[in-house]
N, C-alpha and C positions, 0 to 999 in steps of 0.2 A: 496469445496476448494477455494484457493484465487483466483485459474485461474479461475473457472465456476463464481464466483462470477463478476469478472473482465470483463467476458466477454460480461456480459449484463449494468455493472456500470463503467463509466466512470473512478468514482474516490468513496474511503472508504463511502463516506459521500458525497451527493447532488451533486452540476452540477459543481463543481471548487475546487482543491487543498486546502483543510486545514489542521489544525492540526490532524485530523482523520488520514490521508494519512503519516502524519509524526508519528505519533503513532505507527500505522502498518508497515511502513518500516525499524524503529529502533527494530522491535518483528524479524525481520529477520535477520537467520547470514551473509548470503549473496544474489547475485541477483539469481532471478529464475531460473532455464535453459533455453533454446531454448525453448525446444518442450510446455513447457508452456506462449505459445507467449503474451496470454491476462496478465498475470502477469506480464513479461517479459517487453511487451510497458509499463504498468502503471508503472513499477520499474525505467525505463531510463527516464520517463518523471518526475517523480517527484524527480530523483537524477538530472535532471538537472537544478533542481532551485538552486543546492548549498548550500552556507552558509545562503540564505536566505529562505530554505525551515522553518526555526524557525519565522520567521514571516508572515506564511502563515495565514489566519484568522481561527476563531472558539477557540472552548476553549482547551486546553490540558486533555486528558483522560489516564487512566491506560490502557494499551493495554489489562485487559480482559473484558474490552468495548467492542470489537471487538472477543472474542471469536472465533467465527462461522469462520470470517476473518481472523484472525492474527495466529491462532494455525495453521496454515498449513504451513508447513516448506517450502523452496524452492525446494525441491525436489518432495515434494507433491503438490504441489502449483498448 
């Protein structure tokens, strides 16, 4: 799931916010719950980049790039 996954990776992809992380968080309808805290941090931090979460670096991917990641709802997360 996105939480087990989160909770050993910082972020979708390598040591800093890219386009991977914005991939992944537009495959969501909304923020995780609570009780899935490790999804939950990575969701508040990289909605707080904003408007400029679109200029994060790396390349733009289909979110089923991310399968294994992105298919886990927030509920499951």
């Amino acid at each position: 799931s996105l939480n087990e996954y989160l909770a050993d990776n910082r972020y979708i992809e390598g040591f800093q916010p890219s386009q991977a992380d914005t991939t992944v968080i537009h495959s969501l309808s909304s923020a995780p719950s609570a009780q899935h805290t490790h999804a939950l941090r990575w969701y508040n931090h990289i909605k707080s980049y904003g408007k400029s979460i679109t200029s994060l670096p790396g390349g733009k991917k289909d979110s089923s790039a991310f399968s294994e990641t992105s298919k886990s709802s927030p509920a499951k997360a």
